[in-house]
C-alpha beads as a LAMMPS data file, in Angstrom:
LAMMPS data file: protein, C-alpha beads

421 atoms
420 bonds

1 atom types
1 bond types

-500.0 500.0 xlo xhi
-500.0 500.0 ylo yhi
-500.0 500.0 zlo zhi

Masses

1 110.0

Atoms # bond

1 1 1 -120.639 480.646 333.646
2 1 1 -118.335 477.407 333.153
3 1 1 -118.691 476.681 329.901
4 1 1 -119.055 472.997 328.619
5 1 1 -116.409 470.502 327.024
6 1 1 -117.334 469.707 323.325
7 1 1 -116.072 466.659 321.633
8 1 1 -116.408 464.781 318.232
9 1 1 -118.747 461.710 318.277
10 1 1 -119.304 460.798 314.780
11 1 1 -118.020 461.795 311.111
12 1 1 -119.417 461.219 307.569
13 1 1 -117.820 461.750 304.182
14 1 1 -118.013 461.879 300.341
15 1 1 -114.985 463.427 298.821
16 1 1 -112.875 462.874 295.273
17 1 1 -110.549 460.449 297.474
18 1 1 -113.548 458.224 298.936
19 1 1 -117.387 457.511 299.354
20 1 1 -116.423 456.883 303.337
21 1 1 -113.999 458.349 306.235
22 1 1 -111.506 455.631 306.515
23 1 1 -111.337 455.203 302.001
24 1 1 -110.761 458.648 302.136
25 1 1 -108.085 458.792 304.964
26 1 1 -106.497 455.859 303.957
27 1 1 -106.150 457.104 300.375
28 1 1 -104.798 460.627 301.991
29 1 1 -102.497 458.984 303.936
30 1 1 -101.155 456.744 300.955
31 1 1 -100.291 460.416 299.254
32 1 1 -103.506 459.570 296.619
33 1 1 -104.464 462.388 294.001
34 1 1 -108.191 462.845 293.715
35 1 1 -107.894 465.091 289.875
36 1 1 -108.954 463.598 286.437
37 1 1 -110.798 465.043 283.483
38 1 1 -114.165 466.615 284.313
39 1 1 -117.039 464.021 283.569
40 1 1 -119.935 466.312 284.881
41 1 1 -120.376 468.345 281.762
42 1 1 -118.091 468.527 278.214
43 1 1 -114.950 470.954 279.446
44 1 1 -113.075 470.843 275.718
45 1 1 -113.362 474.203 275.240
46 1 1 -112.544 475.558 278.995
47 1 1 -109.269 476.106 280.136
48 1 1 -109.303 473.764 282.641
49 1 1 -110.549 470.494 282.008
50 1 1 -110.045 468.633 285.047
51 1 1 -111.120 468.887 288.566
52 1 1 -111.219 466.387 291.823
53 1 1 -114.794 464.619 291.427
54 1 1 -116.503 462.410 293.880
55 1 1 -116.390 459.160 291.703
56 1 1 -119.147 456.619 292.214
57 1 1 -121.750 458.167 294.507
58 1 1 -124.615 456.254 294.559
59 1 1 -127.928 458.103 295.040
60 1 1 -130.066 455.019 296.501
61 1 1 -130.642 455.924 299.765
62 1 1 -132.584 458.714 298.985
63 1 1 -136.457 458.392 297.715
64 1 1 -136.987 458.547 293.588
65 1 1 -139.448 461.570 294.057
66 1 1 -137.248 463.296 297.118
67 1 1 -134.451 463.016 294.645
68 1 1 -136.167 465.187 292.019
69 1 1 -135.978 467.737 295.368
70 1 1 -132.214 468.145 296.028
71 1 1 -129.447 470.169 294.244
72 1 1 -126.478 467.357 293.852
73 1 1 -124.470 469.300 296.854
74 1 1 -127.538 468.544 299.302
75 1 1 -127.540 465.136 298.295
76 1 1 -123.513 465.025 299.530
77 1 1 -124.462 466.902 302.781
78 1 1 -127.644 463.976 303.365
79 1 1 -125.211 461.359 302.686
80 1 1 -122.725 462.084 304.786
81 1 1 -124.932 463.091 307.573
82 1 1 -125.806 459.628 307.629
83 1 1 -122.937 458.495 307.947
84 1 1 -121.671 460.775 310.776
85 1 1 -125.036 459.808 312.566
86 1 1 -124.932 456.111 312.153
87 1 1 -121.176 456.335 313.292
88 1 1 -122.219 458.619 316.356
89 1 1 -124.977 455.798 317.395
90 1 1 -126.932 459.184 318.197
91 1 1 -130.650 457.807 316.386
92 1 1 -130.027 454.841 319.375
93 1 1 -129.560 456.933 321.952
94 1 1 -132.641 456.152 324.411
95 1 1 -134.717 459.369 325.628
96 1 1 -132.804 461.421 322.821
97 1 1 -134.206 465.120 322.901
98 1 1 -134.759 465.895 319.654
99 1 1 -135.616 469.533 320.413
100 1 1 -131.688 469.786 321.684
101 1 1 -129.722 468.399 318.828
102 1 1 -129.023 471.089 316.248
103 1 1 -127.929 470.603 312.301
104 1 1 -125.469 473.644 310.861
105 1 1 -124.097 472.386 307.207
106 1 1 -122.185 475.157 305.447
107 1 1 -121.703 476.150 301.517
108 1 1 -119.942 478.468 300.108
109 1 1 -122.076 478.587 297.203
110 1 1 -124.619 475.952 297.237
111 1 1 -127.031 475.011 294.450
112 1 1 -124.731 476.214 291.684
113 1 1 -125.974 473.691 289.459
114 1 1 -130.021 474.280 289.952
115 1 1 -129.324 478.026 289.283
116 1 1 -127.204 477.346 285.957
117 1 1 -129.766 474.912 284.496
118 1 1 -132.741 477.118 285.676
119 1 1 -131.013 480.087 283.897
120 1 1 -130.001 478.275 280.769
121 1 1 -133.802 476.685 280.481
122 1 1 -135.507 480.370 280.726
123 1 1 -132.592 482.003 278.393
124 1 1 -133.818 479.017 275.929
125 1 1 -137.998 479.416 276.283
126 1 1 -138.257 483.788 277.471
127 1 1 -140.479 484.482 274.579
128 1 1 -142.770 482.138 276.232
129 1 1 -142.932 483.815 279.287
130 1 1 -141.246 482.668 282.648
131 1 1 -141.306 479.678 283.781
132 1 1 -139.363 477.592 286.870
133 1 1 -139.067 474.514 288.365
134 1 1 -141.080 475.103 291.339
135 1 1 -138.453 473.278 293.430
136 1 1 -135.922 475.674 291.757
137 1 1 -135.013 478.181 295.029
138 1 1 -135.324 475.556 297.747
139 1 1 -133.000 473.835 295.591
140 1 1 -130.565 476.352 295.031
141 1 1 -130.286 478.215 298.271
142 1 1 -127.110 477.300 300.503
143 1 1 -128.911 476.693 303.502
144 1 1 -131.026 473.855 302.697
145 1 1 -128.716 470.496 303.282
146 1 1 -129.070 471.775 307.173
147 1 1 -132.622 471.818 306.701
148 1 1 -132.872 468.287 304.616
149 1 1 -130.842 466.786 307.179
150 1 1 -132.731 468.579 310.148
151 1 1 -136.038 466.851 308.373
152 1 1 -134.483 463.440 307.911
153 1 1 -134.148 463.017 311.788
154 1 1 -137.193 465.264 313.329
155 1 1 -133.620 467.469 314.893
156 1 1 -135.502 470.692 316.429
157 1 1 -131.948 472.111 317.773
158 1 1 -130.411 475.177 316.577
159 1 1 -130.562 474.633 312.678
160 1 1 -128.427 477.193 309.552
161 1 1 -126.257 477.249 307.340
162 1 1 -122.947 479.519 307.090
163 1 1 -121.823 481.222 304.357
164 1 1 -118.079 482.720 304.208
165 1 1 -116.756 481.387 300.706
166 1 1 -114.300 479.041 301.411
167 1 1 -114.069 479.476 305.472
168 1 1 -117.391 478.424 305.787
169 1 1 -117.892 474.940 306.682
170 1 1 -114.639 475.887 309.820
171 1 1 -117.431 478.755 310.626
172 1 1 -120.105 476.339 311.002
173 1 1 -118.030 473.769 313.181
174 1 1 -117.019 476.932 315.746
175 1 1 -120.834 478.012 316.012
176 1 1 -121.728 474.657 316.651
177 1 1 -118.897 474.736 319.255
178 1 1 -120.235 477.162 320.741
179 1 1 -123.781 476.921 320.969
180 1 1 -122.453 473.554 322.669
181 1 1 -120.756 474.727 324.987
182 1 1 -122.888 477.480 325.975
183 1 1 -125.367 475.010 326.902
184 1 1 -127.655 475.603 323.666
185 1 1 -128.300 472.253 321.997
186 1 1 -126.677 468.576 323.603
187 1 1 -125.487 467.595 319.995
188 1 1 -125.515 469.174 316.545
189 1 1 -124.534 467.770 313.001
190 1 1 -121.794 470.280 311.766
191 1 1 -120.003 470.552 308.866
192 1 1 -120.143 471.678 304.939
193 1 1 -121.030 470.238 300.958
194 1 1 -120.324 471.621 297.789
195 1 1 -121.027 470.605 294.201
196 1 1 -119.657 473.763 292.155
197 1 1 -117.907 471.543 289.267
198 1 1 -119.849 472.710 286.367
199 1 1 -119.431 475.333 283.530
200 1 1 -120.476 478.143 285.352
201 1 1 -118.101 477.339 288.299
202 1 1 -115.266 476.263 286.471
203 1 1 -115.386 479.142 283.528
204 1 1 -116.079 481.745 286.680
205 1 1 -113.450 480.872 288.745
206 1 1 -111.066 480.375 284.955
207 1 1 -111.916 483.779 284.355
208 1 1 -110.207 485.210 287.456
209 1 1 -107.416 483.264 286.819
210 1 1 -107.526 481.087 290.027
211 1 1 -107.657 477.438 288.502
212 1 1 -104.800 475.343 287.799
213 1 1 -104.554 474.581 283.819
214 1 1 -102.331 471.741 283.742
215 1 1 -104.712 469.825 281.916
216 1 1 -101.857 467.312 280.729
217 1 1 -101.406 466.427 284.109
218 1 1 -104.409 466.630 286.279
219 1 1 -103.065 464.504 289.358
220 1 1 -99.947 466.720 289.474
221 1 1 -101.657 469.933 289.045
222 1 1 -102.264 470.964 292.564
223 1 1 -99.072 471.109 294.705
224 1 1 -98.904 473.744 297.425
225 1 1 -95.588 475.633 298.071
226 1 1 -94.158 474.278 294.887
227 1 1 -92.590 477.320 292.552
228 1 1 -95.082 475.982 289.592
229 1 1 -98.527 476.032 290.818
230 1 1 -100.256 478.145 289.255
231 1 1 -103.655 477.549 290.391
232 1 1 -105.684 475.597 293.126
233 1 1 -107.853 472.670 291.682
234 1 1 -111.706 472.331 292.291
235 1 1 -113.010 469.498 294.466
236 1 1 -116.632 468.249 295.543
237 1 1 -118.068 466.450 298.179
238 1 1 -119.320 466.716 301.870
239 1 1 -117.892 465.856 305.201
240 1 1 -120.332 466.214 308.114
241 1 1 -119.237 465.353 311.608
242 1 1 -121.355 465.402 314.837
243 1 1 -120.209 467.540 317.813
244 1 1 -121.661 466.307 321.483
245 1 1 -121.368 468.381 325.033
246 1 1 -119.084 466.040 326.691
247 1 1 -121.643 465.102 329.486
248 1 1 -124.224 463.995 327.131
249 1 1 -121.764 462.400 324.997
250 1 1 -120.521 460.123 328.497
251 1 1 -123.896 459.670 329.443
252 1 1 -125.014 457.407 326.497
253 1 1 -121.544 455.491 325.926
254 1 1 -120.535 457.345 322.630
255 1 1 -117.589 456.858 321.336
256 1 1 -115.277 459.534 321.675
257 1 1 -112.445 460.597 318.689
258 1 1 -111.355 463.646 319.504
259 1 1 -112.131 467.355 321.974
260 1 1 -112.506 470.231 320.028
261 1 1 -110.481 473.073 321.715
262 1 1 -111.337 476.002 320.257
263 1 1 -112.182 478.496 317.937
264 1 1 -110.604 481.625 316.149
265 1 1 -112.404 484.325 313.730
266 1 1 -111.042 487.128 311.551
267 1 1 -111.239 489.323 308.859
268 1 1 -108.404 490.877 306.593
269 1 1 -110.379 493.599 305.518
270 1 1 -107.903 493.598 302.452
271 1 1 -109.210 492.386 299.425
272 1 1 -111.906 491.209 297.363
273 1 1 -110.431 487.949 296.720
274 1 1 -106.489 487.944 298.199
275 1 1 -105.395 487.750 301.226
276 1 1 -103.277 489.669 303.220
277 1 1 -99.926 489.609 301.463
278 1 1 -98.063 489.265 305.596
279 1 1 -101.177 487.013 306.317
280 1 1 -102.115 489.449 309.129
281 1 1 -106.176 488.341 309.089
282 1 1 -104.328 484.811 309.104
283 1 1 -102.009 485.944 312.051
284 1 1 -105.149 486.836 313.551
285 1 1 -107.347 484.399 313.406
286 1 1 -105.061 481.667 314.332
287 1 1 -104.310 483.678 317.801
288 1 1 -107.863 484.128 318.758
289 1 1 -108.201 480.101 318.208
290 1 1 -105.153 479.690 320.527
291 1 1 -106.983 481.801 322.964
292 1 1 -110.034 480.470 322.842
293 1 1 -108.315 477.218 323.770
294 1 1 -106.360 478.872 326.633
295 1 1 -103.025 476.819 324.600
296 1 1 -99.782 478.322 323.697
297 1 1 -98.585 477.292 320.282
298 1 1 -96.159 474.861 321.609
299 1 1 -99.204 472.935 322.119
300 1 1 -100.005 472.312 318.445
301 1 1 -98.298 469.790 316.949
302 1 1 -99.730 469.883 312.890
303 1 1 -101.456 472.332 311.059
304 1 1 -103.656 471.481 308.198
305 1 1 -103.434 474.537 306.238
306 1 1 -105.512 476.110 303.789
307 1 1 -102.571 475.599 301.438
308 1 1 -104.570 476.152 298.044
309 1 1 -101.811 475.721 295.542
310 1 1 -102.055 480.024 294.541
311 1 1 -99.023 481.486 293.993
312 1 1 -100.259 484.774 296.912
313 1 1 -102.118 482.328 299.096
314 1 1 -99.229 479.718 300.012
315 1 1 -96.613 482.349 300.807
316 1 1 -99.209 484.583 303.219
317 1 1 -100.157 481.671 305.041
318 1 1 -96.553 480.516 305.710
319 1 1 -95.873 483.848 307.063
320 1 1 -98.298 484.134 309.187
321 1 1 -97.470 480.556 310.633
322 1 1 -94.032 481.745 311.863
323 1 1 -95.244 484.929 313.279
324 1 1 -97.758 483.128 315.122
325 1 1 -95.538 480.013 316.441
326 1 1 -92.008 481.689 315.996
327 1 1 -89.156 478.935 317.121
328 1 1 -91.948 476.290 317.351
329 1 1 -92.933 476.583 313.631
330 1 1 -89.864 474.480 312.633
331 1 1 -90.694 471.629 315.017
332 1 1 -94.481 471.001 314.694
333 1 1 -95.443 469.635 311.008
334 1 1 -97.639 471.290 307.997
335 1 1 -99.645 469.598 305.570
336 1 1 -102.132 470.567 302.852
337 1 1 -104.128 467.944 301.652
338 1 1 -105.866 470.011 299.244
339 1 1 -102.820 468.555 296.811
340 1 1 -104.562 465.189 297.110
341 1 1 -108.726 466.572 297.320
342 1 1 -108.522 469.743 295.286
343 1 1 -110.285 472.295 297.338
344 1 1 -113.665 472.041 297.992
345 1 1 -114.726 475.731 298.871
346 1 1 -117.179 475.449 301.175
347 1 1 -116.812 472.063 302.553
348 1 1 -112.942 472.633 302.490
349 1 1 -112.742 473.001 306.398
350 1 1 -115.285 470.520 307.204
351 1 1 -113.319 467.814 305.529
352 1 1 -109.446 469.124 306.954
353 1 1 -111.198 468.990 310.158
354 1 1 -111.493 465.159 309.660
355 1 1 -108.145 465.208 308.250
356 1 1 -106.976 466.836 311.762
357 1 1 -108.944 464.547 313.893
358 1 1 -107.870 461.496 312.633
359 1 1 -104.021 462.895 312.685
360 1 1 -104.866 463.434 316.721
361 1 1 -106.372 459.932 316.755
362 1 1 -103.699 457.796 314.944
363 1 1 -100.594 460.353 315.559
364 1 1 -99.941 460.533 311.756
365 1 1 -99.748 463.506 309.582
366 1 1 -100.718 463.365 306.248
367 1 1 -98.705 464.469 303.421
368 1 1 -98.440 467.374 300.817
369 1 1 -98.195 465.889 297.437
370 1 1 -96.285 466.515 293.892
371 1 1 -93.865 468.641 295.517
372 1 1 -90.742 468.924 293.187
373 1 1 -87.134 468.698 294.575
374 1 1 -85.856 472.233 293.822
375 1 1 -88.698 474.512 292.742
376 1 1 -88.793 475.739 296.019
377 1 1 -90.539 479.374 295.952
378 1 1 -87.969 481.927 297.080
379 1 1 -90.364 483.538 299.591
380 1 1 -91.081 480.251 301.608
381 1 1 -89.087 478.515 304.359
382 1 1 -88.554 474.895 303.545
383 1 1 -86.700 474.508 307.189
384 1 1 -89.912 474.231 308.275
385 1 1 -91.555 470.783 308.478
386 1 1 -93.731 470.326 305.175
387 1 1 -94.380 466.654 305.252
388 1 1 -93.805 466.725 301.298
389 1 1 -94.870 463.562 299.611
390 1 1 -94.982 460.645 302.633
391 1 1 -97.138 460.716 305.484
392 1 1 -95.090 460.912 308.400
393 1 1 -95.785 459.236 312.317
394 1 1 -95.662 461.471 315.249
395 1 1 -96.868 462.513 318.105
396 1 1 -99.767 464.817 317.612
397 1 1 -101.458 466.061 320.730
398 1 1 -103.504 469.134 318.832
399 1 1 -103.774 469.856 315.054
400 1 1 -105.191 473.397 314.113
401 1 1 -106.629 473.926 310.523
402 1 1 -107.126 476.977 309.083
403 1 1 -109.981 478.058 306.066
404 1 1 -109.515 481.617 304.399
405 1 1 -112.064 483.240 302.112
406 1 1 -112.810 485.232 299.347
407 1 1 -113.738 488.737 301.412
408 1 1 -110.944 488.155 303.702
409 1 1 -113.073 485.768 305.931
410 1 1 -110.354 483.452 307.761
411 1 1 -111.342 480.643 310.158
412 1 1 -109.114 478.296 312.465
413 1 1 -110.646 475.241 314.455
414 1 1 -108.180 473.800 317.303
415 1 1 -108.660 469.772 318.082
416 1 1 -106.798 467.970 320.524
417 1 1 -106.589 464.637 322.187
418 1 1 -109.822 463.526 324.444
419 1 1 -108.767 462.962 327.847
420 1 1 -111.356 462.384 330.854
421 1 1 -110.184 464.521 333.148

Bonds

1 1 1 2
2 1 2 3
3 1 3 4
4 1 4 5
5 1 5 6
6 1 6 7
7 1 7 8
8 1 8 9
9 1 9 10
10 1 10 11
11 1 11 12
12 1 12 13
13 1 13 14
14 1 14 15
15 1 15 16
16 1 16 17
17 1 17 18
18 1 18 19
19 1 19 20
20 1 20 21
21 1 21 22
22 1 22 23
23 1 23 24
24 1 24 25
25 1 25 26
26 1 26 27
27 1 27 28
28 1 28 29
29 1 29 30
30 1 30 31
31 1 31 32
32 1 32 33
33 1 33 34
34 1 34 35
35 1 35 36
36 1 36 37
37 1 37 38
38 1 38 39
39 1 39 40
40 1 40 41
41 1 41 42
42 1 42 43
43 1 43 44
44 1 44 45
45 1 45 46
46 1 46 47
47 1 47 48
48 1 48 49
49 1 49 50
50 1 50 51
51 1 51 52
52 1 52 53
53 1 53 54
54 1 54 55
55 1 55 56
56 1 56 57
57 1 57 58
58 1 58 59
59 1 59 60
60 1 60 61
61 1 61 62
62 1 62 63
63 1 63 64
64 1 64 65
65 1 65 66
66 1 66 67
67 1 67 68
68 1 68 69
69 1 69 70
70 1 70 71
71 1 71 72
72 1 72 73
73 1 73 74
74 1 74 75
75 1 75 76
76 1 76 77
77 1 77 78
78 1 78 79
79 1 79 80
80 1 80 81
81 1 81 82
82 1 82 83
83 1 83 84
84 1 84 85
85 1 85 86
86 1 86 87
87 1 87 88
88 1 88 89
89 1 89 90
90 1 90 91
91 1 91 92
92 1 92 93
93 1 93 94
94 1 94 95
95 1 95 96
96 1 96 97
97 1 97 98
98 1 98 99
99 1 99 100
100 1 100 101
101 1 101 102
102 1 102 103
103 1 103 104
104 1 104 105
105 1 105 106
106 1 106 107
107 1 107 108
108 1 108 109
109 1 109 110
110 1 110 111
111 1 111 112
112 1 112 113
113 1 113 114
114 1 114 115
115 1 115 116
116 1 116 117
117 1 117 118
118 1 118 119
119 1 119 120
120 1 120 121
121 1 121 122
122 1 122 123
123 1 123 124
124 1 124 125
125 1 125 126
126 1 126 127
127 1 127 128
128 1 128 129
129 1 129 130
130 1 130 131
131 1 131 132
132 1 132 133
133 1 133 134
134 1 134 135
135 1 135 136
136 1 136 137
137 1 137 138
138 1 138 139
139 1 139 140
140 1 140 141
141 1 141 142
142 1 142 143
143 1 143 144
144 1 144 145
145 1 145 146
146 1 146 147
147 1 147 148
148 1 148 149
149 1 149 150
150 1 150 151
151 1 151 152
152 1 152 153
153 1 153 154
154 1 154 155
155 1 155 156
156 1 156 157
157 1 157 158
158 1 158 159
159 1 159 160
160 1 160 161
161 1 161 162
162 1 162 163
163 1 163 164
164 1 164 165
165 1 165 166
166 1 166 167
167 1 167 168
168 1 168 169
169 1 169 170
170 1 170 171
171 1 171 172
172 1 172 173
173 1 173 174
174 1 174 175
175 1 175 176
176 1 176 177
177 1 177 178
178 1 178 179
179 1 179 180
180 1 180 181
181 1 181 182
182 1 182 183
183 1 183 184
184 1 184 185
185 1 185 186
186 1 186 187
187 1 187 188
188 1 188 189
189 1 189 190
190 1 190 191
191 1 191 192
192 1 192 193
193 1 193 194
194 1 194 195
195 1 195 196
196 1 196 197
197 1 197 198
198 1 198 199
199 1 199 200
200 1 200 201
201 1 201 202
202 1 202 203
203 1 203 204
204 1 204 205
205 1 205 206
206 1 206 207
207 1 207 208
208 1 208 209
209 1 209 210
210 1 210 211
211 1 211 212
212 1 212 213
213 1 213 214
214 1 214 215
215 1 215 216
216 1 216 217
217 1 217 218
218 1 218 219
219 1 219 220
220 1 220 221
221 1 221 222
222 1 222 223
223 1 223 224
224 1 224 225
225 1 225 226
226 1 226 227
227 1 227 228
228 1 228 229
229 1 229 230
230 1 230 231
231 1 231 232
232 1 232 233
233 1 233 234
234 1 234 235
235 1 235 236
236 1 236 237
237 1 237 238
238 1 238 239
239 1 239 240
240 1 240 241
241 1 241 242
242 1 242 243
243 1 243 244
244 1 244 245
245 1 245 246
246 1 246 247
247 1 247 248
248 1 248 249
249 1 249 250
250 1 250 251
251 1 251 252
252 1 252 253
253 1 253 254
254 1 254 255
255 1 255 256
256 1 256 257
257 1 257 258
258 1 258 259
259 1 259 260
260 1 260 261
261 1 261 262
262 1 262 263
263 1 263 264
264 1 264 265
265 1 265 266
266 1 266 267
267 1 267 268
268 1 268 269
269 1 269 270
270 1 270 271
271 1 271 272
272 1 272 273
273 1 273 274
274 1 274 275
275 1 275 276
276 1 276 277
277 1 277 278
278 1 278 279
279 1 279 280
280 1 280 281
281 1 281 282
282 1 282 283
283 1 283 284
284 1 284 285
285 1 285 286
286 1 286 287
287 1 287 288
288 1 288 289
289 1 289 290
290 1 290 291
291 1 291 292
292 1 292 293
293 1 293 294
294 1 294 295
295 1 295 296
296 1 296 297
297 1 297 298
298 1 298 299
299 1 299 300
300 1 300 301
301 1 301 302
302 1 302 303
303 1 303 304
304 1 304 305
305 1 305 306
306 1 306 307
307 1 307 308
308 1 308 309
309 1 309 310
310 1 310 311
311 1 311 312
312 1 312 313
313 1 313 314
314 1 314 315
315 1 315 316
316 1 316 317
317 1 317 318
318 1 318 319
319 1 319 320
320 1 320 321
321 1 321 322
322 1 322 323
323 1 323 324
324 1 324 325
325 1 325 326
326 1 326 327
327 1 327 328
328 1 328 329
329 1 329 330
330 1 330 331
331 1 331 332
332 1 332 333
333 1 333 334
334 1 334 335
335 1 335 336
336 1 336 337
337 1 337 338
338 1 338 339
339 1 339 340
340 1 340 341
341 1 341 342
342 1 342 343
343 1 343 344
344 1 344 345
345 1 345 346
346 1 346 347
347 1 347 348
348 1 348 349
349 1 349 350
350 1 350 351
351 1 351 352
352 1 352 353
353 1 353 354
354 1 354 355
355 1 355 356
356 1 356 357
357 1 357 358
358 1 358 359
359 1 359 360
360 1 360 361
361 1 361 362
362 1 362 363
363 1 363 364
364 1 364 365
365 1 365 366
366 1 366 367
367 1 367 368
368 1 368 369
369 1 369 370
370 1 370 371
371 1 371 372
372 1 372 373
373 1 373 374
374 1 374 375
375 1 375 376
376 1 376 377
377 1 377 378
378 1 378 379
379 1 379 380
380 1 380 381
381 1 381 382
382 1 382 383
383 1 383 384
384 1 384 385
385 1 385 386
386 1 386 387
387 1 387 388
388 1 388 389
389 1 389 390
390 1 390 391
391 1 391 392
392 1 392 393
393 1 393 394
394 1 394 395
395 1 395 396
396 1 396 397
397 1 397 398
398 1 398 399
399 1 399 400
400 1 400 401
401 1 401 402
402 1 402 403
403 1 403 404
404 1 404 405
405 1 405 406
406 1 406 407
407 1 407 408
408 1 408 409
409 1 409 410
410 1 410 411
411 1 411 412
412 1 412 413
413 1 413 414
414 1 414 415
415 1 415 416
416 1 416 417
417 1 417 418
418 1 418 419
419 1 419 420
420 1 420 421
């Protein structure tokens, strides 16, 4: 069977650089840093104090008593589902079939927050016997914002959520891809929300050693393929976008940003937490999405990378790059923008899949941030095109981000220019 042409209609966010897309992209593009002391709970006594926060958000739009109902991470996921749907113009679509328009919003962990002050209320009150919140597991459990959001807008489609740590929200954008284009739904509202900043995510992932701890500089603290990182910094937030078959999408006048091309899956099958010190589940995964696209790798023209700030990470994923794109490596550009949002686990693809699309829209790639002149790792190739510090105008016919998580899970998404053809 031929199978369909997907494209991106609408996009939502609510991130530590913005409440909206264009904040958030402007602010990216200006080289911003999302990082400041952690104000959801006292951090004095953890290691790190500091973390990229959504500042501002403004619960409103959401019913006093639904509230009451929703982990803070589902309340990310509804708001920027509205968004995305409101910028689609998919509720004013006339003769909209509801039973064909899907919701898949990933987490990587999801209601981290219900479980830790469900826990902490039973460890206070056990002698009295147990005792929840009866709105304690739909709360927690990762795949709820799909269902909220599903709810919100009577959407019958195909409805989940993914789970593959920090891969998962660029695992839930391919399946919506391809139940699209396998004819399954006409539209779904794809991507990922996570609200992890709280003692027991921050003193978890401080225990492993993964965090950043330059707490006397939090807006300098996370700065990919520098020789000082020495830790990735935790971000929040939601970016949901809404992927349309192309005919459906023409059909009702939508707007149009931006074709999604294709797809690539791996595993590294490596190590609990680390990847692949060549970056071979990386090497992998970034073929199968150049595949899936039937494009070469001279086609892409910036990678958003998953570019954490971890002293492994960085140096695997460069790697991999140039044994994927060989001589072409050095002329397309690279970019993590987790230096300016902190990484947001399981929304982390979702929102460097906006970051890509609005590169292919506006043929600008955003920059890395607090890279230092000199403290270059010895292991890394700075020939190749970093984009340190200033966003930088090209041409940028695809963009390919990748997502790697903890179990080896990797995940690349290819986007390219829309042209009706």
């Amino acid at each position: 069977m031929e199978l369909k042409r997907v494209v991106v209609t609408g996009m939502g966010a609510v991130t530590p650089l913005g409440n909206d897309v264009e904040t958030t992209w402007a602010n990216a593009l200006a080289g911003v840093s999302g990082a400041g002391p952690i104000t959801h709970f006292d951090a004095s006594k953890f290691k790190t104090q500091f973390a990229c926060e959504v500042k501002n958000f403004d619960t409103s739009f959401i019913d006093r008593k639904k509230l009451r109902t929703l982990d803070l991470y589902a309340q990310f996921a509804l708001y920027a589902a509205k968004q995305a749907i409101e910028n689609s113009g998919l509720e004013e679509a006339s003769n909209l079939n509801r039973d064909r328009v899907g919701v898949i919003i990933a987490a990587g962990i999801g209601g981290l927050h219900t479980f830790e002050e469900e826990a902490g209320y039973y460890a206070k009150n056990a002698e009295n016997g147990p005792k929840y919140n009866p709105f304690f597991i739909p709360k927690m459990i990762a795949d709820i914002a799909a269902g909220h959001v599903s709810m919100e807008y009577g959407y019958h489609g195909p409805n989940f959520g993914t789970v593959s740590a920090c891969a998962s929200s660029n695992n839930a954008i391919i399946d919506a891809f391809n139940l699209l284009r396998l004819g399954k739904a006409d539209a779904i509202v794809t991507g990922g929300a996570e609200a992890a900043i709280f003692p027991a995510g921050v003193g978890g992932f401080n225990s492993m050693h993964a965090l950043s701890t330059r707490n006397d500089s939090p807006e300098t603290a996370s700065r990919p393929f520098s020789k000082s990182r020495d830790g990735f910094v935790m971000g929040e937030g939601s970016v949901v976008l809404v992927l349309e078959e192309l005919e459906h999408a023409k059909a009702r006048g939508a707007k149009i940003y931006a074709e999604v091309a294709g797809g690539g899956l791996s595993a590294d099958a490596y190590h609990l937490t680390a990847t692949h010190p060549e970056g071979l589940g990386a090497i992998l995964a970034m073929r199968n999405a150049l595949e899936d696209a039937n494009m070469k790798p001279e086609d892409i023209d910036y990678i958003n990378v998953h570019g954490t700030s971890t002293p492994v990470g960085d140096v695997s994923e460069i790697k991999a790059i140039q044994e994927v794109f060989g001589k072409h490596a050095y002329d397309l550009n690279i970019s993590s923008t987790k230096s300016m949002t902190g990484h947001l686990l399981g929304a982390t693809g979702a929102l460097e899949a906006m970051f890509s699309i609005k590169s292919v829209m506006e043929d600008v790639v955003p920059p890395t941030i607090n890279h230092e002149e000199g403290d270059e790792d010895e292991n890394i190739d700075y020939a190749l095109n970093f984009t340190f510090n200033k966003a930088q105008h090209r041409p940028v016919r695809a963009a390919l981000s990748n997502s790697f998580g903890f179990g080896g899970h990797n995940a690349t998404v290819i986007v390219k220019k829309y042209e009706d053809k």
